[in-house]
ChimeraX commands (.cxc) that place a marker at each C-alpha (Angstrom):
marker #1 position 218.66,231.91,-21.38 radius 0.5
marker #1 position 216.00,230.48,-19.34 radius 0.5
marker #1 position 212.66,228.37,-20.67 radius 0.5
marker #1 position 210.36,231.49,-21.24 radius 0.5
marker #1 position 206.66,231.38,-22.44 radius 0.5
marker #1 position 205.27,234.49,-24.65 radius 0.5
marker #1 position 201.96,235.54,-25.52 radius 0.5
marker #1 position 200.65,238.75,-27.75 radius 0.5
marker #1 position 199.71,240.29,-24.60 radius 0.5
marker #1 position 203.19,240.44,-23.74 radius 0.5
marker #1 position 204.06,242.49,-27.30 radius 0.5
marker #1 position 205.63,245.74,-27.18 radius 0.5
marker #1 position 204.75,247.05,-31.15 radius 0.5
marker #1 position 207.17,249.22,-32.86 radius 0.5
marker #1 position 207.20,250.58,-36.27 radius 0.5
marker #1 position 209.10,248.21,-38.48 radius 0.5
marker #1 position 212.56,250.03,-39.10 radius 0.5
marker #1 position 212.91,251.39,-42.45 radius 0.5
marker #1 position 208.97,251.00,-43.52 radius 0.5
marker #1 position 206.18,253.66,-43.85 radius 0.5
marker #1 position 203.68,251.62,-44.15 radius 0.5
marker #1 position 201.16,250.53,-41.43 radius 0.5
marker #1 position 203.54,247.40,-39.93 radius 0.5
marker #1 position 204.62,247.05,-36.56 radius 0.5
marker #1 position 207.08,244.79,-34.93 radius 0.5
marker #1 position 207.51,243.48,-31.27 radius 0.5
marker #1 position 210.78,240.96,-30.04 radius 0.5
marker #1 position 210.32,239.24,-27.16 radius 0.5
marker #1 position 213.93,237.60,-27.57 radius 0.5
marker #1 position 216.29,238.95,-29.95 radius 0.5
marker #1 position 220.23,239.75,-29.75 radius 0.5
marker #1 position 219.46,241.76,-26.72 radius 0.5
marker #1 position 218.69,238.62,-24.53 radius 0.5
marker #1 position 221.43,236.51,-25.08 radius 0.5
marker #1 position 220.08,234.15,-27.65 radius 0.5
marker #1 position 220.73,232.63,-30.75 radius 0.5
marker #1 position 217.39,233.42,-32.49 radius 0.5
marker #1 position 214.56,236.68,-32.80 radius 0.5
marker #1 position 211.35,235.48,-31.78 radius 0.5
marker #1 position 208.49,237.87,-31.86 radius 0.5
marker #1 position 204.95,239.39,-33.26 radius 0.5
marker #1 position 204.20,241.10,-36.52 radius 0.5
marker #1 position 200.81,243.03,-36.53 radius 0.5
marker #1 position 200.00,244.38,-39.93 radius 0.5
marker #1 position 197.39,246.94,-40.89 radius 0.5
marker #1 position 194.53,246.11,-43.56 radius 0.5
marker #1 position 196.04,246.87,-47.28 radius 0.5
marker #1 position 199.67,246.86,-46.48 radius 0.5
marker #1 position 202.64,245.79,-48.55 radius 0.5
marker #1 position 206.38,245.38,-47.51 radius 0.5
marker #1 position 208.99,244.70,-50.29 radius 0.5
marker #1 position 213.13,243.55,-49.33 radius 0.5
marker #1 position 215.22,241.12,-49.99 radius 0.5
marker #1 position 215.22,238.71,-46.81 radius 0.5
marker #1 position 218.45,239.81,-45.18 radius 0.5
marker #1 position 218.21,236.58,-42.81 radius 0.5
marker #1 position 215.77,233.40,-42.91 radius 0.5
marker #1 position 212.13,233.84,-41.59 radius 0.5
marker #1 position 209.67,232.05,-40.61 radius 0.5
marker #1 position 206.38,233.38,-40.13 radius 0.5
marker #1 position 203.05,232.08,-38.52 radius 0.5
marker #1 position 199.55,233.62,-39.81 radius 0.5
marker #1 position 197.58,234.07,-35.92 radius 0.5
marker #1 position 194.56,236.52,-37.23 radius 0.5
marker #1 position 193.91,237.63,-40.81 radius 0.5
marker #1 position 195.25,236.70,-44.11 radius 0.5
marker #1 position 198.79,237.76,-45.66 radius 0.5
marker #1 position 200.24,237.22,-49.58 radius 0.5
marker #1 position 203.78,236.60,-49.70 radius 0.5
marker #1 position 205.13,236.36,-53.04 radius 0.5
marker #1 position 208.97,236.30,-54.99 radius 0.5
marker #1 position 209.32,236.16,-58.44 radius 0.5
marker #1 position 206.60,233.63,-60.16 radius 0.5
marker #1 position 205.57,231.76,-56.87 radius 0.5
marker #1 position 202.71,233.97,-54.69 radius 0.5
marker #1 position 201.34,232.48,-51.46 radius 0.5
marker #1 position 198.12,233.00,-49.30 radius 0.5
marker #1 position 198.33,232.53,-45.32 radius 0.5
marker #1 position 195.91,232.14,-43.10 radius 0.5
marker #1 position 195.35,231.49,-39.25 radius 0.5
marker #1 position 197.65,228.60,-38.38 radius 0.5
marker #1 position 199.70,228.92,-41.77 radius 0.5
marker #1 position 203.27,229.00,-41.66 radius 0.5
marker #1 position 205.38,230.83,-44.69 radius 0.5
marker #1 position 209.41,230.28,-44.74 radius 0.5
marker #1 position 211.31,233.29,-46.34 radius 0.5
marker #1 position 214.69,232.31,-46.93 radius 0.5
marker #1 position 217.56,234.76,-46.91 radius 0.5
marker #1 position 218.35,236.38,-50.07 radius 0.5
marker #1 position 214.82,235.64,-51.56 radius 0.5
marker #1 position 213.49,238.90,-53.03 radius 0.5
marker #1 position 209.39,238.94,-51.38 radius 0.5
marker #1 position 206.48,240.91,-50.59 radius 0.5
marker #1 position 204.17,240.69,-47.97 radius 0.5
marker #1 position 200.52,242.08,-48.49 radius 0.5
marker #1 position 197.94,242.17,-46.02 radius 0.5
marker #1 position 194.58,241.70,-46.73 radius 0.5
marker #1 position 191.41,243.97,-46.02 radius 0.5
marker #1 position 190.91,242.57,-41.88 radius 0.5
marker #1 position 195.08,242.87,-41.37 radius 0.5
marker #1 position 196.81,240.71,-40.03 radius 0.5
marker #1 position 198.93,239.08,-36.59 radius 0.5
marker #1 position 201.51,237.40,-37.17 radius 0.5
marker #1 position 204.81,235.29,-35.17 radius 0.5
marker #1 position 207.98,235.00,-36.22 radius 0.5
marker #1 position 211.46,233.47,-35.81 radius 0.5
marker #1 position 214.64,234.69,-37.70 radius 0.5
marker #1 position 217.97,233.13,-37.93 radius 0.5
marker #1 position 220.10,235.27,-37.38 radius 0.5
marker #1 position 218.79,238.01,-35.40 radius 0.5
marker #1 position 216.51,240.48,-38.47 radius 0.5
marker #1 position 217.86,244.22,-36.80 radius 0.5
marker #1 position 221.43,243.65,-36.88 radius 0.5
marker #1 position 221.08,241.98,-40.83 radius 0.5
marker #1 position 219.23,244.88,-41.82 radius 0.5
marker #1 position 221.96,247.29,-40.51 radius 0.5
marker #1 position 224.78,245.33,-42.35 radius 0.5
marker #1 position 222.73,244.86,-45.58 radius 0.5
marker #1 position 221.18,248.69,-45.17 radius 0.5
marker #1 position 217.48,247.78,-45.27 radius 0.5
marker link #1:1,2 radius 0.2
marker link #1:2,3 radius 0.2
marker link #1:3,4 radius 0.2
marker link #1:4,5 radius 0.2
marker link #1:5,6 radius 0.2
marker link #1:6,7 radius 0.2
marker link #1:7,8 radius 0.2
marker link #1:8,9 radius 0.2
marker link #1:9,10 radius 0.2
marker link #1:10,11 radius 0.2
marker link #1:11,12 radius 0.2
marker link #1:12,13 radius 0.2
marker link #1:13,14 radius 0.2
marker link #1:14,15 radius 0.2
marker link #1:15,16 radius 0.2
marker link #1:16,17 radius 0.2
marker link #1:17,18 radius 0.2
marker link #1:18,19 radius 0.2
marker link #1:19,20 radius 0.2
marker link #1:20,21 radius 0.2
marker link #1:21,22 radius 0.2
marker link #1:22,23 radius 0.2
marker link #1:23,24 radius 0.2
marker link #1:24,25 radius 0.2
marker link #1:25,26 radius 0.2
marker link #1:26,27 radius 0.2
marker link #1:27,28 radius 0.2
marker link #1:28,29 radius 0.2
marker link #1:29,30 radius 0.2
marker link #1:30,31 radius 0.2
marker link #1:31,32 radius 0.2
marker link #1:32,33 radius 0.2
marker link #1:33,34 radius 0.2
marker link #1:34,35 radius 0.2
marker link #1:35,36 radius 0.2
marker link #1:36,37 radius 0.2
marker link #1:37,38 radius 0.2
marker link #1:38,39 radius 0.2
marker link #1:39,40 radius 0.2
marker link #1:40,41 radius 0.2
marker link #1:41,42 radius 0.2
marker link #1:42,43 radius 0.2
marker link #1:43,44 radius 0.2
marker link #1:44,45 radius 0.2
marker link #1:45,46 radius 0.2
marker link #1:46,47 radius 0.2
marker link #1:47,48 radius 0.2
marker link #1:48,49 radius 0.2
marker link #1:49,50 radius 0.2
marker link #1:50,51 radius 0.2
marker link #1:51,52 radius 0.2
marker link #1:52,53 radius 0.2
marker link #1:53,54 radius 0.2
marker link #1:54,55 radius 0.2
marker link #1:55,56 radius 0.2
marker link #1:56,57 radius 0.2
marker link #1:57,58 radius 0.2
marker link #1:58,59 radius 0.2
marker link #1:59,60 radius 0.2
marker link #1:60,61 radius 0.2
marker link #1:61,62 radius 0.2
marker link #1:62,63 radius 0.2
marker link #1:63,64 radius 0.2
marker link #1:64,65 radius 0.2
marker link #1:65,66 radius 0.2
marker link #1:66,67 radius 0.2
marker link #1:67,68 radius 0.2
marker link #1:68,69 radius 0.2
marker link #1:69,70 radius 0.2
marker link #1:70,71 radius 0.2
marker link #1:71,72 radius 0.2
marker link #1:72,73 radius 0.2
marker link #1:73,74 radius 0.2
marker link #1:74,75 radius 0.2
marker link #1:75,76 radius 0.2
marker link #1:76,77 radius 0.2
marker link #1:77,78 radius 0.2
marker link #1:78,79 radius 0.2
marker link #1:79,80 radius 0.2
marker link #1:80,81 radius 0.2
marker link #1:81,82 radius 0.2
marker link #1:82,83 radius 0.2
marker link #1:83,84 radius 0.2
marker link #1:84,85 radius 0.2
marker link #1:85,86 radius 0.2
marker link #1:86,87 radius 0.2
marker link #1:87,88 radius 0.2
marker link #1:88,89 radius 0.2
marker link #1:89,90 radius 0.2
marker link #1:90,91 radius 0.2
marker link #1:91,92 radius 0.2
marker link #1:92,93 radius 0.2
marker link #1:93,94 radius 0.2
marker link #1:94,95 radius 0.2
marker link #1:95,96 radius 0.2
marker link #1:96,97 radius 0.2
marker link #1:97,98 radius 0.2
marker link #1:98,99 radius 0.2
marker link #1:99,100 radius 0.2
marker link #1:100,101 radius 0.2
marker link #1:101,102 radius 0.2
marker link #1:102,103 radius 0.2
marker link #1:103,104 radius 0.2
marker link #1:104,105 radius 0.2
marker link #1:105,106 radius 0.2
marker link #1:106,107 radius 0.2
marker link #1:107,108 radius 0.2
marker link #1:108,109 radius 0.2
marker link #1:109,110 radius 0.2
marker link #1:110,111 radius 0.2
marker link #1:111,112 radius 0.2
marker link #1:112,113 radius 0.2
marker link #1:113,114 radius 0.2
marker link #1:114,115 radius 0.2
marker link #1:115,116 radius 0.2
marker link #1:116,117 radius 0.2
marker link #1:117,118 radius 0.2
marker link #1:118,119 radius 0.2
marker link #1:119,120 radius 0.2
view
């Protein structure tokens, strides 16, 4: 890999796989480029709630809006310039609040090919 620099303009948003809810995904490097880590965007839509068990560890950064991550007794607000760290095997959810929100994130290892071992 080569020294890259990424900004949201660069996002390509996807559904996230496996969610009906209003949550989309974009990786800018995942298992696809070669390296050893998924880097990417999370844009979530106002009202919004994801529940799984973190198939790898995450770490998230709030860029717009406000999200509530929870797991068992310990809940969480983020906010712009917030980071929350979701370590694998931690039961969470995610719920955006009323405005949405952006997110970035890193995973170790990559989240897609987790997900299709663990069948999330």
């Amino acid at each position: 890999m080569r020294l890259q620099k990424f900004a949201l303009t660069d996002a390509v948003f996807e559904r996230s796989p496996g969610q009906d809810a209003d949550i989309d995904t974009a990786n800018l490097v995942d298992e696809n480029h070669g390296g050893p880590i998924t880097i990417g965007y999370g844009r979530y839509g106002p009202d919004q709630s994801l529940a799984q068990v973190m198939a790898v560890d995450d770490v998230m950064i709030v860029l717009q809006g406000r999200l509530t991550v929870s797991s068992g007794e310990v809940s969480v607000t983020a906010g712009p310039g917030e980071i929350v760290h979701m370590p694998k095997g931690e039961p969470i959810s995610i719920l955006s609040h009323g405005e949405g929100a952006t997110t970035a994130y890193v995973t170790w290892p990559h989240w897609r090919p987790a997900e299709a071992v663990s069948g999330k």
